[in-house]
Backbone as XML, in Angstrom:
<?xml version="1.0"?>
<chain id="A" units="angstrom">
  <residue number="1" name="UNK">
    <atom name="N" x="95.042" y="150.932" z="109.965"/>
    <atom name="CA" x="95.486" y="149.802" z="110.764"/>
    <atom name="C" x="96.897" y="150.031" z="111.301"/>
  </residue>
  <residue number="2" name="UNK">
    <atom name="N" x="97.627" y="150.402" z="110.052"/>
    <atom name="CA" x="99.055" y="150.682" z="111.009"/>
    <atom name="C" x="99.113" y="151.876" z="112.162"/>
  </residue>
  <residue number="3" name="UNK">
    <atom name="N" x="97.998" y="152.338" z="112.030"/>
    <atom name="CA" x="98.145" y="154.055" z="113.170"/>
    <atom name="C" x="97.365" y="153.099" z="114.422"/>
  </residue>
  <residue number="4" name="UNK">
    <atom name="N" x="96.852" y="152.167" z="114.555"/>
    <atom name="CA" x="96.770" y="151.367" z="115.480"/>
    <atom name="C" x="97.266" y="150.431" z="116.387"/>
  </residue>
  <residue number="5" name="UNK">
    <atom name="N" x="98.285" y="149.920" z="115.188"/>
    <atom name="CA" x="99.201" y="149.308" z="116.175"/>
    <atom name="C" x="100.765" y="149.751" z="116.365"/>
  </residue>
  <residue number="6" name="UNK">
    <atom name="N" x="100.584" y="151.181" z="115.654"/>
    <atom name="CA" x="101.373" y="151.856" z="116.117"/>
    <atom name="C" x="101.753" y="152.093" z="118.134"/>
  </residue>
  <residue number="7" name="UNK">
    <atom name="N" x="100.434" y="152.562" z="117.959"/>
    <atom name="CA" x="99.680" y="153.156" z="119.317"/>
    <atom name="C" x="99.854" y="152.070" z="120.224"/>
  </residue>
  <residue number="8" name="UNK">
    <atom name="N" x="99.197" y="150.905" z="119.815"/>
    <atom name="CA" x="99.031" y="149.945" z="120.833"/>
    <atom name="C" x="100.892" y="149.190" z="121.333"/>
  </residue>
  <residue number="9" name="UNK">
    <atom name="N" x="101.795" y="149.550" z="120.155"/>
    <atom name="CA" x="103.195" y="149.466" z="120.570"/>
    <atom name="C" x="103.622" y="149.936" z="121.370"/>
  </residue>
  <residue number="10" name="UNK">
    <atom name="N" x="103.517" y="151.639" z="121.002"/>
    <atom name="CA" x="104.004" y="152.550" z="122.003"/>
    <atom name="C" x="103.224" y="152.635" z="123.619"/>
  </residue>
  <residue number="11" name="UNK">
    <atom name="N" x="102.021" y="151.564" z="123.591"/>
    <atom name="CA" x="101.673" y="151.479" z="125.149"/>
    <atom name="C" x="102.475" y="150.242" z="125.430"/>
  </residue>
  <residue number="12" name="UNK">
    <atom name="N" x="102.176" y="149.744" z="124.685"/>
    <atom name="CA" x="103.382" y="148.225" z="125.169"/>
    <atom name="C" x="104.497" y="148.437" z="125.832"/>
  </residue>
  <residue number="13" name="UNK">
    <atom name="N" x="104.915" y="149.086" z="125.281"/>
    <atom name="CA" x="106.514" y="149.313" z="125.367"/>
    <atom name="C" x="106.100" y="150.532" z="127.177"/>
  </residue>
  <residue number="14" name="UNK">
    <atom name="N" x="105.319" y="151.379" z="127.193"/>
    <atom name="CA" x="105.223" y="152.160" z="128.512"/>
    <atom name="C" x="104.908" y="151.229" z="129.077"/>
  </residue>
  <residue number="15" name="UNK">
    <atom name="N" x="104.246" y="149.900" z="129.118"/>
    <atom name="CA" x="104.137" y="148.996" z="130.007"/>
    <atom name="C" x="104.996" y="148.055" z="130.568"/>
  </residue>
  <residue number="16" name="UNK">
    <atom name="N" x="106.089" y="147.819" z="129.419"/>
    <atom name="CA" x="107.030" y="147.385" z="129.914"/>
    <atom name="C" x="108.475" y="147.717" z="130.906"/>
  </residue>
  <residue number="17" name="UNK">
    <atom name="N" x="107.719" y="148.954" z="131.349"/>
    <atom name="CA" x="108.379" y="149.838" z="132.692"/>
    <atom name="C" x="110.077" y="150.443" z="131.679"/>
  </residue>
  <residue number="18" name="UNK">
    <atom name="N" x="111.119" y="149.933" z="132.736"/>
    <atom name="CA" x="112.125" y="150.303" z="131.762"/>
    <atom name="C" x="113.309" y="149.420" z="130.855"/>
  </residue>
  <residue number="19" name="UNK">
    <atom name="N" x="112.056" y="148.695" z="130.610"/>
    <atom name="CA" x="112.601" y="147.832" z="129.105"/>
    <atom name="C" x="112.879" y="148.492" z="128.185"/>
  </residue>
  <residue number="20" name="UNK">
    <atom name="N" x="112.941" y="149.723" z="128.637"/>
    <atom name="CA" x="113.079" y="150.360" z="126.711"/>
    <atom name="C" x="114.418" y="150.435" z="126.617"/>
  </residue>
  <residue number="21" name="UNK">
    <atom name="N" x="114.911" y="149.821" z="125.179"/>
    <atom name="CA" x="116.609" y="149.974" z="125.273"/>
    <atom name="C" x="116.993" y="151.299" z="124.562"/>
  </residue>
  <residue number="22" name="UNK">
    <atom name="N" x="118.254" y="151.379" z="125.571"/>
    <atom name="CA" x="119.226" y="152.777" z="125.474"/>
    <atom name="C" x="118.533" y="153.425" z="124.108"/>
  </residue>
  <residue number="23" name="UNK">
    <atom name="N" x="118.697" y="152.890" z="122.886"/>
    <atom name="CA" x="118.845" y="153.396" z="121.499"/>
    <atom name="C" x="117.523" y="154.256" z="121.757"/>
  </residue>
  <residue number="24" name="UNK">
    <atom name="N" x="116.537" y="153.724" z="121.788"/>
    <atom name="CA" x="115.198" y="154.425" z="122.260"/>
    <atom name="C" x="115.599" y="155.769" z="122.735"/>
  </residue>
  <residue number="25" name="UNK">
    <atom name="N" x="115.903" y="155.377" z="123.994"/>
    <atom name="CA" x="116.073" y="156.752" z="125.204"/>
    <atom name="C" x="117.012" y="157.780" z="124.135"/>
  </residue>
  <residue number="26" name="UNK">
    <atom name="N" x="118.022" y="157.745" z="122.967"/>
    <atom name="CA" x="118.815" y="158.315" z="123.119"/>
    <atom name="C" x="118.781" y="158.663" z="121.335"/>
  </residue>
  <residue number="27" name="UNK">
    <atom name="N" x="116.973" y="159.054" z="120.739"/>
    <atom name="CA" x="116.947" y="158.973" z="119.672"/>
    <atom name="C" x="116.130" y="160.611" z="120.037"/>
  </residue>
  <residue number="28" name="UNK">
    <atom name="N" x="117.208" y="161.528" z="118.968"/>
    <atom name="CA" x="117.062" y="163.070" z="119.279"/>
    <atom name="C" x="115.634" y="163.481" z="118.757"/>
  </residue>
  <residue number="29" name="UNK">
    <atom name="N" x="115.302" y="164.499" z="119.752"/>
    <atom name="CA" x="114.009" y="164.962" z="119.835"/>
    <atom name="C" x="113.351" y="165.196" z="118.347"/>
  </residue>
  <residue number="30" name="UNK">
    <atom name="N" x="113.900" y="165.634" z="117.519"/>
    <atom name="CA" x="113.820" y="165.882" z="116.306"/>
    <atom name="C" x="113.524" y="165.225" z="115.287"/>
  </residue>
  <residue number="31" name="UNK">
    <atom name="N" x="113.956" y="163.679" z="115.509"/>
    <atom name="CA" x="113.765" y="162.651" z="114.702"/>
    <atom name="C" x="112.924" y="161.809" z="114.902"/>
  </residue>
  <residue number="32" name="UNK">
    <atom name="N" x="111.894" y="161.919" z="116.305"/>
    <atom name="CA" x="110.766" y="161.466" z="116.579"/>
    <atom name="C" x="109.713" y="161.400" z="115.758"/>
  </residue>
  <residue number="33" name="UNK">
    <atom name="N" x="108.812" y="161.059" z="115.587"/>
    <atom name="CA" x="107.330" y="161.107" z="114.939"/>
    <atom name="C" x="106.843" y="161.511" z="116.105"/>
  </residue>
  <residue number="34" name="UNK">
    <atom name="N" x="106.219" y="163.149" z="115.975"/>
    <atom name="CA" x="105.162" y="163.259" z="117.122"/>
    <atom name="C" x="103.662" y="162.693" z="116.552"/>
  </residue>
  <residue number="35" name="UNK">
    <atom name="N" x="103.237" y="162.104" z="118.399"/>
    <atom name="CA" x="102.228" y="161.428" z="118.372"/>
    <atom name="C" x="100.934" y="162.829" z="119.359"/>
  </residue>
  <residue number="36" name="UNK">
    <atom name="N" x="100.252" y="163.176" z="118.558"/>
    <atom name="CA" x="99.362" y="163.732" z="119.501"/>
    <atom name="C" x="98.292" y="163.496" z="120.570"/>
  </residue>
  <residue number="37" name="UNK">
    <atom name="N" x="98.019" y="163.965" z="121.827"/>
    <atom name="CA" x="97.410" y="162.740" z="122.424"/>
    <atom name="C" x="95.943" y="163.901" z="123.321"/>
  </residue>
  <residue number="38" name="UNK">
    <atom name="N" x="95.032" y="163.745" z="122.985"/>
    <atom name="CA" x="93.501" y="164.754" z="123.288"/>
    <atom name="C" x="93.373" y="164.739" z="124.260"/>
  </residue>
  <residue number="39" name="UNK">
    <atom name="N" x="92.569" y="165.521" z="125.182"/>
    <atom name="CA" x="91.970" y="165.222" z="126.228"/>
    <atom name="C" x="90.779" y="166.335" z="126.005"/>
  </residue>
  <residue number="40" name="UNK">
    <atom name="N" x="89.861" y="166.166" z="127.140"/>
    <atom name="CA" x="88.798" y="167.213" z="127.105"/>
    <atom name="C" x="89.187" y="168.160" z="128.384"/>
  </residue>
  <residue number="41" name="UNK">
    <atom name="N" x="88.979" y="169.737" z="128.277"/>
    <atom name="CA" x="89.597" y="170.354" z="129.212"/>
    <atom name="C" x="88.197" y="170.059" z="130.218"/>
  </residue>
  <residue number="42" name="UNK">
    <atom name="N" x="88.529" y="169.548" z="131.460"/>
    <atom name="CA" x="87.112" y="169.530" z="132.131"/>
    <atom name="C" x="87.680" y="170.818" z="133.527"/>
  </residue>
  <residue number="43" name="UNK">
    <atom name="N" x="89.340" y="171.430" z="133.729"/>
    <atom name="CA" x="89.374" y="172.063" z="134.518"/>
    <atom name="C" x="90.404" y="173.255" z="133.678"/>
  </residue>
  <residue number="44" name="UNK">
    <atom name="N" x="90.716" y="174.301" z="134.558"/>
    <atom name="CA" x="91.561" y="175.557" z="133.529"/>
    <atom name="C" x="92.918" y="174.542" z="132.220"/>
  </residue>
  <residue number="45" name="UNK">
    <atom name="N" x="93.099" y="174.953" z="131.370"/>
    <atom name="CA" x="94.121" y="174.428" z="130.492"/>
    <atom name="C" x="95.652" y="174.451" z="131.085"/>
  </residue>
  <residue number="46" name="UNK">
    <atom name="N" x="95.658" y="175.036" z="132.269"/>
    <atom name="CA" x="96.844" y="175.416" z="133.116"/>
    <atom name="C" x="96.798" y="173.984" z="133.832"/>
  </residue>
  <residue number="47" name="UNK">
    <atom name="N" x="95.668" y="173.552" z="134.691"/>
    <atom name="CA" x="95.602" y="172.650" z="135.375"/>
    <atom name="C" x="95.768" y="171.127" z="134.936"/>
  </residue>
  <residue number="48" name="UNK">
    <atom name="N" x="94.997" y="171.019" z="133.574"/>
    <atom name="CA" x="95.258" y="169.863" z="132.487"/>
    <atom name="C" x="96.566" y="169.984" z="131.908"/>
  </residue>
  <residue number="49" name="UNK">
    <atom name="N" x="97.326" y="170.764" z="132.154"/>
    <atom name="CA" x="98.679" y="170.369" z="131.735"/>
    <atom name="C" x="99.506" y="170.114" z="132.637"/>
  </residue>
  <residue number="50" name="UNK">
    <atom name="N" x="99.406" y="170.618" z="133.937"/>
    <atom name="CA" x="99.869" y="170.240" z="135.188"/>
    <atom name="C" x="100.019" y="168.076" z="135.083"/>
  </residue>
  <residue number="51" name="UNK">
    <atom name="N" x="98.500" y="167.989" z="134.959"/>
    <atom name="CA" x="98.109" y="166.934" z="135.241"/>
    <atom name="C" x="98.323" y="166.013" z="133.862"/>
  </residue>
  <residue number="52" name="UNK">
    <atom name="N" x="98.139" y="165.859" z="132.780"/>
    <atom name="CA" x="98.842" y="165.538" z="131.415"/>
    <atom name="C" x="100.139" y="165.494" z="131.191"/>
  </residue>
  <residue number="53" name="UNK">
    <atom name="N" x="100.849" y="166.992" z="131.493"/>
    <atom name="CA" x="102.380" y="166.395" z="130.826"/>
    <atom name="C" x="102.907" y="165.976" z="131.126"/>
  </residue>
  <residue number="54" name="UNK">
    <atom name="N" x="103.459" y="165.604" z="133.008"/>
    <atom name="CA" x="104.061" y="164.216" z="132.842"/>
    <atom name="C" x="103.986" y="163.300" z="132.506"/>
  </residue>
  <residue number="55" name="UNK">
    <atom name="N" x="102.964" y="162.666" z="132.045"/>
    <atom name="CA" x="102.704" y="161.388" z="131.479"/>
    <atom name="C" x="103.325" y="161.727" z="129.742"/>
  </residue>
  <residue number="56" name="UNK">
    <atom name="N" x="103.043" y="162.590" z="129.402"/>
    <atom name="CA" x="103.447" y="163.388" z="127.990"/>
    <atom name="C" x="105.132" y="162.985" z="127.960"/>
  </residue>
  <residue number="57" name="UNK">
    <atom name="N" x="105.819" y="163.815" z="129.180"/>
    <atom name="CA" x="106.890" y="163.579" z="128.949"/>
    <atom name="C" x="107.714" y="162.167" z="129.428"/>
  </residue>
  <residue number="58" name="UNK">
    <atom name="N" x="107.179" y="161.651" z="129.970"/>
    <atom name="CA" x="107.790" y="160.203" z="130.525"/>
    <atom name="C" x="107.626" y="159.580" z="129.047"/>
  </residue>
  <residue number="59" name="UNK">
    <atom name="N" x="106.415" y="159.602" z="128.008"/>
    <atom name="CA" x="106.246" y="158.184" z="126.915"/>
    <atom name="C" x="107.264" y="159.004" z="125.820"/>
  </residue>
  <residue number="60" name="UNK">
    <atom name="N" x="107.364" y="160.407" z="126.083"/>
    <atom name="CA" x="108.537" y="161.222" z="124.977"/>
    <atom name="C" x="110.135" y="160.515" z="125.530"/>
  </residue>
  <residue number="61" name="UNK">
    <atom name="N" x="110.533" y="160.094" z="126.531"/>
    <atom name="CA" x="111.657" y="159.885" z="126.707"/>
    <atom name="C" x="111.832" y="158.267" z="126.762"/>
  </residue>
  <residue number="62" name="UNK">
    <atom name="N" x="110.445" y="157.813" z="126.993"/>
    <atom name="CA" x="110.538" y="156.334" z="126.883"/>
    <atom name="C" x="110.199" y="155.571" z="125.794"/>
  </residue>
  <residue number="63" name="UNK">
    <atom name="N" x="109.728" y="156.302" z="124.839"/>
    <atom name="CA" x="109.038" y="155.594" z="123.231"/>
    <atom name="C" x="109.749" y="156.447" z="121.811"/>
  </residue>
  <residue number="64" name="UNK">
    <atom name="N" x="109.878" y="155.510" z="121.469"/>
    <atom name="CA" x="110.434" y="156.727" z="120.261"/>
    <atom name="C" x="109.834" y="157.103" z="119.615"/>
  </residue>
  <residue number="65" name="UNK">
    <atom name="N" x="108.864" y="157.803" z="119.981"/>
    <atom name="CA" x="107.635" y="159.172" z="119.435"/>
    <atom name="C" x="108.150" y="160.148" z="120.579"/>
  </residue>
  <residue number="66" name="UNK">
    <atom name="N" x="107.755" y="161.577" z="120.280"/>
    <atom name="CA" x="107.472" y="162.633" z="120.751"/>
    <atom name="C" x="105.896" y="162.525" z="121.280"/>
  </residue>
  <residue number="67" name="UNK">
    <atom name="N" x="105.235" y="162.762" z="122.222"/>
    <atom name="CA" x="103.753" y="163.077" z="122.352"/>
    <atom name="C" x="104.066" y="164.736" z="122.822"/>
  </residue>
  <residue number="68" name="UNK">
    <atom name="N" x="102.516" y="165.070" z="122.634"/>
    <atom name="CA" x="102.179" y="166.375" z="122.973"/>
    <atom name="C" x="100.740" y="165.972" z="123.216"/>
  </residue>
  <residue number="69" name="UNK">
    <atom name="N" x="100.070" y="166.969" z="123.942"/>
    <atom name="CA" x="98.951" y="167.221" z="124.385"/>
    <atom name="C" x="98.543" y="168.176" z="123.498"/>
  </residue>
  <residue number="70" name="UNK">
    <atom name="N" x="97.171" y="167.877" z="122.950"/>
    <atom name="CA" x="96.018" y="169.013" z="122.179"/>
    <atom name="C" x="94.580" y="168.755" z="122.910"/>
  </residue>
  <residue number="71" name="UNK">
    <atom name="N" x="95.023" y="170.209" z="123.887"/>
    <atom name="CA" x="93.161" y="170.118" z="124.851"/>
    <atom name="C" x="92.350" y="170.202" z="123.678"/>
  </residue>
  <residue number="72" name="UNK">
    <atom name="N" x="90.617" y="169.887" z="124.143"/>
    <atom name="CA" x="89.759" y="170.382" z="123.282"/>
    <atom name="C" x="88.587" y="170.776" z="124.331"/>
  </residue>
  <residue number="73" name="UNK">
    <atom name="N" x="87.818" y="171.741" z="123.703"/>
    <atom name="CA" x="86.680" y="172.635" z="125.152"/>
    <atom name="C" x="85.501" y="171.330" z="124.697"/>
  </residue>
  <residue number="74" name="UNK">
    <atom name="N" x="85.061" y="170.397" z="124.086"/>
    <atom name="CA" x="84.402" y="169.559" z="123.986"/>
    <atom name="C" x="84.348" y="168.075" z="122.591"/>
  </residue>
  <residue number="75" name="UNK">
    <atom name="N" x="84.026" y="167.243" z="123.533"/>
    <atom name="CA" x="83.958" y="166.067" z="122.851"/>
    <atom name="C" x="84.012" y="166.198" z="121.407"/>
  </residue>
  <residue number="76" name="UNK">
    <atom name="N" x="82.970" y="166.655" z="120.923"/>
    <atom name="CA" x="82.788" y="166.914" z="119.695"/>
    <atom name="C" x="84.378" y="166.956" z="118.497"/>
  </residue>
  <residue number="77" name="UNK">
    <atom name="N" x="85.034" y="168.451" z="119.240"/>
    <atom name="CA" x="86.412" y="168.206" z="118.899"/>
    <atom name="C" x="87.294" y="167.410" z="118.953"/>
  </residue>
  <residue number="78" name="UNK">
    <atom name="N" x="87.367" y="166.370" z="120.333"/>
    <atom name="CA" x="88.104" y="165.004" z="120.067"/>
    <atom name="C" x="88.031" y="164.534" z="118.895"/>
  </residue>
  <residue number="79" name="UNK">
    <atom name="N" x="86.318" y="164.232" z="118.894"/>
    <atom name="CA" x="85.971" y="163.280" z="117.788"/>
    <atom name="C" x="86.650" y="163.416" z="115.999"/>
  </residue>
  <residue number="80" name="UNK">
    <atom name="N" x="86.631" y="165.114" z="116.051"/>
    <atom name="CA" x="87.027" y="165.339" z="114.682"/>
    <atom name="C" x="88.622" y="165.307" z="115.066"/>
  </residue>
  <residue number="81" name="UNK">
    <atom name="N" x="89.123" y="165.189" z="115.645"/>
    <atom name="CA" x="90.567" y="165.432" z="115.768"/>
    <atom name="C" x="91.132" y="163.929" z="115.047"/>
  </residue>
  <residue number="82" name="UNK">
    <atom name="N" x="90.327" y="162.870" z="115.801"/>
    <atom name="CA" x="90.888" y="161.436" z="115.717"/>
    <atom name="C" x="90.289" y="161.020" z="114.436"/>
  </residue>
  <residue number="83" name="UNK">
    <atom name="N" x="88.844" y="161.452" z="113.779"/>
    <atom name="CA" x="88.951" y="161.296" z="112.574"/>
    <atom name="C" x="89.825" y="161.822" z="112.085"/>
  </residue>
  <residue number="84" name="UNK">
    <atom name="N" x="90.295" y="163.049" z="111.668"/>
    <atom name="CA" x="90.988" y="164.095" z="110.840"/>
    <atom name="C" x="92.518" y="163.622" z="110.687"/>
  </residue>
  <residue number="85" name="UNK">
    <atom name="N" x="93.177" y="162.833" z="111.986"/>
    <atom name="CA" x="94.713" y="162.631" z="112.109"/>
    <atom name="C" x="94.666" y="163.491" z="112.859"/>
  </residue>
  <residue number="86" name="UNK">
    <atom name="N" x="94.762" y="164.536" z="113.254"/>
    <atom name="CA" x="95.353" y="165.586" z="113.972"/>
    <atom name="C" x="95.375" y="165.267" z="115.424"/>
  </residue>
  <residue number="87" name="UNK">
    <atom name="N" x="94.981" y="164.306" z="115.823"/>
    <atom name="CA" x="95.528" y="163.325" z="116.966"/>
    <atom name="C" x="95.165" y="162.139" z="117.006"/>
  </residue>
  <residue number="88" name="UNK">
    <atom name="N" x="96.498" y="161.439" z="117.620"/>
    <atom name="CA" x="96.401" y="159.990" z="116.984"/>
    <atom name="C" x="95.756" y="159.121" z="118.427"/>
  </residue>
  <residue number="89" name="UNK">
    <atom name="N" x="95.960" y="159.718" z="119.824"/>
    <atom name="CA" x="95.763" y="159.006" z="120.886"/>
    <atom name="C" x="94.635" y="159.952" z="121.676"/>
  </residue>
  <residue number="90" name="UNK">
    <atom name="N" x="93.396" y="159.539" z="122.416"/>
    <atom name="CA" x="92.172" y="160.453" z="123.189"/>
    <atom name="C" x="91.862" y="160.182" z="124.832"/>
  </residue>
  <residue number="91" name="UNK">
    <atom name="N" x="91.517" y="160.787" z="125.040"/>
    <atom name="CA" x="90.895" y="160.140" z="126.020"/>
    <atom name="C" x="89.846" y="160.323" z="125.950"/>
  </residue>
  <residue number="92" name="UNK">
    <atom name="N" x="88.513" y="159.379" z="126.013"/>
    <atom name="CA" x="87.111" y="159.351" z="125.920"/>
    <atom name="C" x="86.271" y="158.791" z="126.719"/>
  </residue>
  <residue number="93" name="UNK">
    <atom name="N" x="85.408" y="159.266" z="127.351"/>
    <atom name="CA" x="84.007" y="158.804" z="128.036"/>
    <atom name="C" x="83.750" y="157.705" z="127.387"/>
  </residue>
  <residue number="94" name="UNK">
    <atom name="N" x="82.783" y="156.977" z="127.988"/>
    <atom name="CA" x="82.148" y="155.814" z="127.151"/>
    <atom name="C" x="81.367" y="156.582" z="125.809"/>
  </residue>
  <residue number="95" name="UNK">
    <atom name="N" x="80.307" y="157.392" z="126.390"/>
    <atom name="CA" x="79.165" y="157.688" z="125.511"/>
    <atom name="C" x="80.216" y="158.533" z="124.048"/>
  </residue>
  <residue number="96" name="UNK">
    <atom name="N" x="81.479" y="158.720" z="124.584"/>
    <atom name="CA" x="82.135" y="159.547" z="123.753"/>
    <atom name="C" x="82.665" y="158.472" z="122.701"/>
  </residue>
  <residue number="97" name="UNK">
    <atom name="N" x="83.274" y="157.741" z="122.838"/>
    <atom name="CA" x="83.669" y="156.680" z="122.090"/>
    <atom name="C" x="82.784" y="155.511" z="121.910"/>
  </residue>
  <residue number="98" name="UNK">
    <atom name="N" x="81.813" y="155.238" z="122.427"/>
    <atom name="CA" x="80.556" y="154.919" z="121.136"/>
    <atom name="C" x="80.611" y="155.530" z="120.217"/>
  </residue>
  <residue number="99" name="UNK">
    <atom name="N" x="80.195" y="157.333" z="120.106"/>
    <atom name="CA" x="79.820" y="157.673" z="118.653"/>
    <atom name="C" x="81.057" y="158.008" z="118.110"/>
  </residue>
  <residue number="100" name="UNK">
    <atom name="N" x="82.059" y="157.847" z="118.493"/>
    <atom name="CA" x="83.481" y="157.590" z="117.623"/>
    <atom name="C" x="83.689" y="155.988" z="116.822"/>
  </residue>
  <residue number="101" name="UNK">
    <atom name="N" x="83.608" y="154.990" z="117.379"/>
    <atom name="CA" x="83.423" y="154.010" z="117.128"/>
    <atom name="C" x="82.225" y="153.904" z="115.923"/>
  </residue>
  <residue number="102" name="UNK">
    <atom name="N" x="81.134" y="154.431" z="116.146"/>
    <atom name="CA" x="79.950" y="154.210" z="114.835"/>
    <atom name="C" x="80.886" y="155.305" z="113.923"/>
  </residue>
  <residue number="103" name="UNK">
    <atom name="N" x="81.439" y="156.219" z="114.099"/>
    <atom name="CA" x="81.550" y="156.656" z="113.108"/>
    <atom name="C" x="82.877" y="156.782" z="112.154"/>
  </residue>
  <residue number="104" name="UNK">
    <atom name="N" x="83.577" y="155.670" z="112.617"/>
    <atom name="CA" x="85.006" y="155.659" z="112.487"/>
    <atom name="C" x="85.888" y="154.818" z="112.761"/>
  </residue>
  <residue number="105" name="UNK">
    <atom name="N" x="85.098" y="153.620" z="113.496"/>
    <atom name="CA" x="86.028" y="152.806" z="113.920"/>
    <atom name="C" x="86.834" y="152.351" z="115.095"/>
  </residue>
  <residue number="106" name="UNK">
    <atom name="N" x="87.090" y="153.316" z="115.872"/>
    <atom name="CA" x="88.191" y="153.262" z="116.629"/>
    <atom name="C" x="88.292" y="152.398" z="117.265"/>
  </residue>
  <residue number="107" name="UNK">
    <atom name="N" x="89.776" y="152.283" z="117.835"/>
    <atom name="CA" x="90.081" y="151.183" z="118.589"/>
    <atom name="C" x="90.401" y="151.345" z="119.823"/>
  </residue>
  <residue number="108" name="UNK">
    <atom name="N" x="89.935" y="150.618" z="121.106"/>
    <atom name="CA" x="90.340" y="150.887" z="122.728"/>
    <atom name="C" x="91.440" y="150.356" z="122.416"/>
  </residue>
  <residue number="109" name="UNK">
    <atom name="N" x="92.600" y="151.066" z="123.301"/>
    <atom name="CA" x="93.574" y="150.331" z="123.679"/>
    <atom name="C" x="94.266" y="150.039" z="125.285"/>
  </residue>
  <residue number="110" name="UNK">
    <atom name="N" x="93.397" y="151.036" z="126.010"/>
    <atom name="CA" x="93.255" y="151.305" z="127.533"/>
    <atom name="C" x="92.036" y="151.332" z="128.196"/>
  </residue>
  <residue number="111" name="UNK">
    <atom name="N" x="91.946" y="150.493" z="129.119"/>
    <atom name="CA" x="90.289" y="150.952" z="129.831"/>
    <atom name="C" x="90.602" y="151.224" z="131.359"/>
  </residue>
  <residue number="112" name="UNK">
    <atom name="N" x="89.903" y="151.837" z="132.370"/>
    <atom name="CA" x="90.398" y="151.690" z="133.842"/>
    <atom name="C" x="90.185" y="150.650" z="134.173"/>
  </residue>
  <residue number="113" name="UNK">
    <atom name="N" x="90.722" y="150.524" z="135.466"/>
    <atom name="CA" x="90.427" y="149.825" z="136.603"/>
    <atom name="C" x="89.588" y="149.137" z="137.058"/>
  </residue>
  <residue number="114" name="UNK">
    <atom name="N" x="88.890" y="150.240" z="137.249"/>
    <atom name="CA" x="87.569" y="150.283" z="138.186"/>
    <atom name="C" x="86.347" y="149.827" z="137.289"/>
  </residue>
  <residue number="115" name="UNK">
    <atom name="N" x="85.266" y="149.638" z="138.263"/>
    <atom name="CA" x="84.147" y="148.865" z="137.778"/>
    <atom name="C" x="83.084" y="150.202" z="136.738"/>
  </residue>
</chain>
């Protein structure tokens, strides 16, 4: 429960644009809690980081966690990652987080847009 609303803080707080106070911004890299955050590689691992780490590094300078990115070549590996700890934040398909959810729980804390 607390690795949940951990998570759901540290989006809070990226939502609250740049509400984050100074102390935040100015808490050394080192003393962070890194937060790991999955994705599935669906294009080269060159290209998913292109497209991932800014977002990586904007919530590292705006949250007081560190994130990093851990690709995985398929779902499957998300799934054990977010059971295991070894990453605390995913990104998932629906059909992907159904069988995360039966088997573990998880919690949405982002959905898109779109229909």
């Amino acid at each position: 429960m607390n690795r949940v609303i951990t998570i759901v803080l540290t989006f809070l707080v990226l939502l609250s644009g740049n509400a984050v106070p100074q102390e935040v911004r100015d808490i050394p890299e080192q003393k962070k809690t890194t937060i790991y955050f999955s994705a599935i590689t669906l294009y080269h691992p060159i290209v998913m980081y292109q497209k991932y780490q800014p977002l990586m590094n904007y919530l590292t300078e705006n949250t007081p966690y560190t994130f990093e990115l851990k690709l995985s070549q398929d779902y499957r590996d998300i799934i054990d990652f977010l059971k295991s700890n070894k990453v605390q934040v995913a990104l998932l398909g629906g059909v992907t987080y159904l069988e995360a959810k039966k088997e573990f729980d998880v919690t949405p804390i982002l959905k898109p847009l779109g229909p």
